[in-house]
N, C-alpha and C positions, 0 to 999 in steps of 0.2 A: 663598417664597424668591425670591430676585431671580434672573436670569438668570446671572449670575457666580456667586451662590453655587453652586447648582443644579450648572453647568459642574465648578466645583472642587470639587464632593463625588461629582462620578465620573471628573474627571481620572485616577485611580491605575487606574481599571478601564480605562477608553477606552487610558492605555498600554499598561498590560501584553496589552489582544487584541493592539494593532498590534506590539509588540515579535515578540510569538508569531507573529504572520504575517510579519513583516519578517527578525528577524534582525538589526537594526540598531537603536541607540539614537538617535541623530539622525533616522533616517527616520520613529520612531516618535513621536519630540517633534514632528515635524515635518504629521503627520497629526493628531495630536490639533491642534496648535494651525491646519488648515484645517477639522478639526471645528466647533473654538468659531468661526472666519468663518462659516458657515455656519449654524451656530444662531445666531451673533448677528444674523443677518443675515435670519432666517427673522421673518415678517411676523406669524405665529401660534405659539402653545405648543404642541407635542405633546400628545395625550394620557399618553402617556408619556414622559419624557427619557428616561430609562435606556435603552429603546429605541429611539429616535431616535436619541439619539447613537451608541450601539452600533454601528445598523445603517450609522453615517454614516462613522463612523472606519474600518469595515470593509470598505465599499466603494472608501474612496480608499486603504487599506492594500493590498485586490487590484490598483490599477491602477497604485501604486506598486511592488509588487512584480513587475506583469508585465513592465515598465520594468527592473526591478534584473537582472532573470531574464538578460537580453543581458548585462548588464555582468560579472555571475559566471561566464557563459562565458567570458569573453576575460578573467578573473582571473589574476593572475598564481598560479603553487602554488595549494595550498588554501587554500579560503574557510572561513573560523570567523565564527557569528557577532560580534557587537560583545560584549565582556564584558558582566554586568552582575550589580554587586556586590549590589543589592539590591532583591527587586520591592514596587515601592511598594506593590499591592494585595496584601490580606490577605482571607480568609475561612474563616475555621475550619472550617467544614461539607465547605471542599473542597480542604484545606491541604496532602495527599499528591498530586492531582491539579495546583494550582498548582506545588508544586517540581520535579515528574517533572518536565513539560511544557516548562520554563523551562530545564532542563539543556543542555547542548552537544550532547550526543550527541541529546537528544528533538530538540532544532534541528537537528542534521543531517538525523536522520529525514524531517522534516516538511519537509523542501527537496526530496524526492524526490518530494511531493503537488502536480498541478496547483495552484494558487491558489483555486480554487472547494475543491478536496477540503481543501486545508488551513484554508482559511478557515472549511468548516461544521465540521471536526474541532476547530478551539481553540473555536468558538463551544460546541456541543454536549459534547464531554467534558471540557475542559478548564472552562470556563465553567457550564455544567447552562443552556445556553437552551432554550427551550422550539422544537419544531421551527418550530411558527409565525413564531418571531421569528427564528430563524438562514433561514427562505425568505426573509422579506422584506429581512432583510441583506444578503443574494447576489444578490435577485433572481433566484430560482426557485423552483419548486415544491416544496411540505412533500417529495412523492414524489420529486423531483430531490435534494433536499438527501439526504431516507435513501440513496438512492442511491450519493451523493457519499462520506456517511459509513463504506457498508459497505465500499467502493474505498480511502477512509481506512485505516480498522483493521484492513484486512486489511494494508497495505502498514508499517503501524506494527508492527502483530504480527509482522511475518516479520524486522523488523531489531531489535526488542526482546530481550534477556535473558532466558533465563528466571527467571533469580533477581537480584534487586539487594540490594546491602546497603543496611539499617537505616541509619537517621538518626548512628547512638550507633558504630558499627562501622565506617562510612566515619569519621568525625573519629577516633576508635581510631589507625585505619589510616594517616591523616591524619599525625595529632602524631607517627607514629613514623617514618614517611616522610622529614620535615621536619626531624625531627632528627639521623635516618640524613644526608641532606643536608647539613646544617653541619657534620658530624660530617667527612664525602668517607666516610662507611663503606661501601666500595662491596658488599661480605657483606652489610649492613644493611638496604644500596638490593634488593640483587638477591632476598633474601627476600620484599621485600612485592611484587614483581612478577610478574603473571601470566609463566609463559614465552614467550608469545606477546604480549606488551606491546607494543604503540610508542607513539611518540614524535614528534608531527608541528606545524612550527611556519608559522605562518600570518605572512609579511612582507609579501604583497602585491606584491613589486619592491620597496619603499619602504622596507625595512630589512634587516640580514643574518638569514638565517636556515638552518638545516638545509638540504642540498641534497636530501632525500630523507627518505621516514620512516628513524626506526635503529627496528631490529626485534630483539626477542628481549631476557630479561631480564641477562645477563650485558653484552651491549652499551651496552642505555640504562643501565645501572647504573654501570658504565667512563665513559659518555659525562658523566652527571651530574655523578660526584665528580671530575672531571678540570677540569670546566667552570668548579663552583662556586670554587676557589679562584684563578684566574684571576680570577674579575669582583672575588671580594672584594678582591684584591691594587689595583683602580684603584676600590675603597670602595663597591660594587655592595652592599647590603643589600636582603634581603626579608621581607613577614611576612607568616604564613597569613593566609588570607584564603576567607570564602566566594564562588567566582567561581558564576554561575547557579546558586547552593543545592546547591551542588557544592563538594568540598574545594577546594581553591584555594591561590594566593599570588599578591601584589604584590610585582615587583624595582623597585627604585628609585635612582637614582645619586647620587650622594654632595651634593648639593644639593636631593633628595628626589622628584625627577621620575619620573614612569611610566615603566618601561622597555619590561615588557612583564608579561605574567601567565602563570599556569599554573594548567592544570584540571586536575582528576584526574577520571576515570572508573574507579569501583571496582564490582567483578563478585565473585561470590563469594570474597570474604576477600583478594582480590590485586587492585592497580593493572594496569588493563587497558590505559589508554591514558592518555598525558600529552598535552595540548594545550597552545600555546605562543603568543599571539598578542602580535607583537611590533608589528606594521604601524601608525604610529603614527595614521594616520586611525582605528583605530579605539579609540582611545586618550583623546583629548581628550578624551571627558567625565569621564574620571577625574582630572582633574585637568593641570598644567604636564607636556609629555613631552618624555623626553630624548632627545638625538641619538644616537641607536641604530649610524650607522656612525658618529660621533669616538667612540663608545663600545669600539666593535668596533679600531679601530686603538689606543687605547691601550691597552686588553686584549695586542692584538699583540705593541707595543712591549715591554709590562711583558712579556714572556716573552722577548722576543730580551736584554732586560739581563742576565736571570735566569740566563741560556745561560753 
């Protein structure tokens, strides 16, 4: 195989590590494509690519993330990661670990790990590297890496669920969520929601959003079916949508642009948490994004008529 072939029959894997380390979708195109500079620029074949590249994209993934690490302090609200509708790498051997991992909430987790600890955790359990190859990755020792990893899972353990719903029972929960929603059935809404639900939306500065989480099921329930006829009144439409292998939906304005998304996190048989990223940097890859404040004043407007 030629050098590009080779590159682009582990592109989908060399993403999805740097997504899982980054959090961001641009940062992680961004890595992989100084990956392939680097290999193409390397004088000799690895004995291994897969290794090679792995360990290449991983290393420039920690020093971009310890670079981001400043930036998400001084974030404006909550940081979510960049959506991401669908992970390009597939492997059935480890296809329960690939979707946990890739969720919103596994990505908030894993922003609480130094860069090294989160680095050998998506290599090692997310991934199944052998320890060999997740030290030479990081640049430390097989015994540093276990090390890193047990500091890992412990800290994953403590913020993890103990039960999550099935594949078939999140999308259940999903469809009726969604249709409670169009419906404004705020009885509907408040059923599927944990009592202790929130509801927290990521703008960044850069678009309007929530001033605060809303907490509790009868709230975000009021808040929802209040909201959704508004947007529809200025032609605001949305369709479910898997966001991070996670229930989801895309809103879109009446010319079909990204508005923003919503994730669901679903905990035994009830919506625990709605996530809401409107910020439209994180947006563009999904396609043309709408102006989130002329969207916001003409919502406005359309209600002082209505008056």
């Amino acid at each position: 195989m030629s050098k590009v072939d080779e590159f682009e029959e582990l592109r989908p894997l060399l993403f999805s590590i740097a997504y899982r380390i980054l959090g961001s979708v641009g940062e992680a195109e961004d890595a992989v494509q100084e990956t392939w500079l680097r290999f193409d620029g390397s004088a000799t074949r690895p004995t291994s690519t897969k290794a090679f590249l792995s360990a290449t994209v991983t290393r420039i993934a920690i020093d971009v993330l310890r670079s981001a690490r400043v930036r998400r302090e001084e974030y404006t609200g909550p940081w979510f990661p960049e959506p991401l509708l669908a992970d390009p790498y597939q492997d059935p051997a480890r296809a329960a670990e690939l979707a946990d991992s890739v969720s919103m909430a596994a990505l908030l987790l894993l922003e609480r790990l130094s860069p090294l600890e989160r680095s050998v955790f998506v290599l090692r359990e997310v991934f199944g590297f052998g320890f060999d190859e997740v030290a030479e990755a990081v640049g430390r020792s097989e015994s540093a890496c276990r090390q890193l990893l047990v500091r890992a899972r412990r800290h994953m353990r403590a913020g993890r669920p103990r039960f999550a719903a099935n594949r078939q029972e999140r999308q259940e929960l999903a469809t009726r969520f969604f249709d409670a929603l169009r419906d404004g059935d705020v009885l509907g809404l408040q059923e599927l929601l944990a009592a202790d639900v929130s509801m927290v939306g990521d703008g960044g500065g850069k678009a309007p959003q929530l001033a605060r989480a809303v907490i509790g099921a009868e709230n975000v329930a009021r808040l929802l079916a209040s909201v959704l006829p508004r947007m529809a009144s200025v032609d605001i439409t949305f369709e479910p949508h898997e966001i991070n292998s996670q229930p989801g939906a895309i809103f879109r304005d009446r010319d079909g642009r990204v508005l923003h998304i919503l994730a669901l996190d679903v905990l035994d048989g009830r919506i625990q948490t709605i996530r809401s990223v409107i910020n439209p940097e994180k947006l563009g890859h999904l396609g043309p994004v709408a102006d989130a404040w002329a969207i916001d004043r003409e919502v406005k407007e359309a209600g002082r008529q209505r008056r």
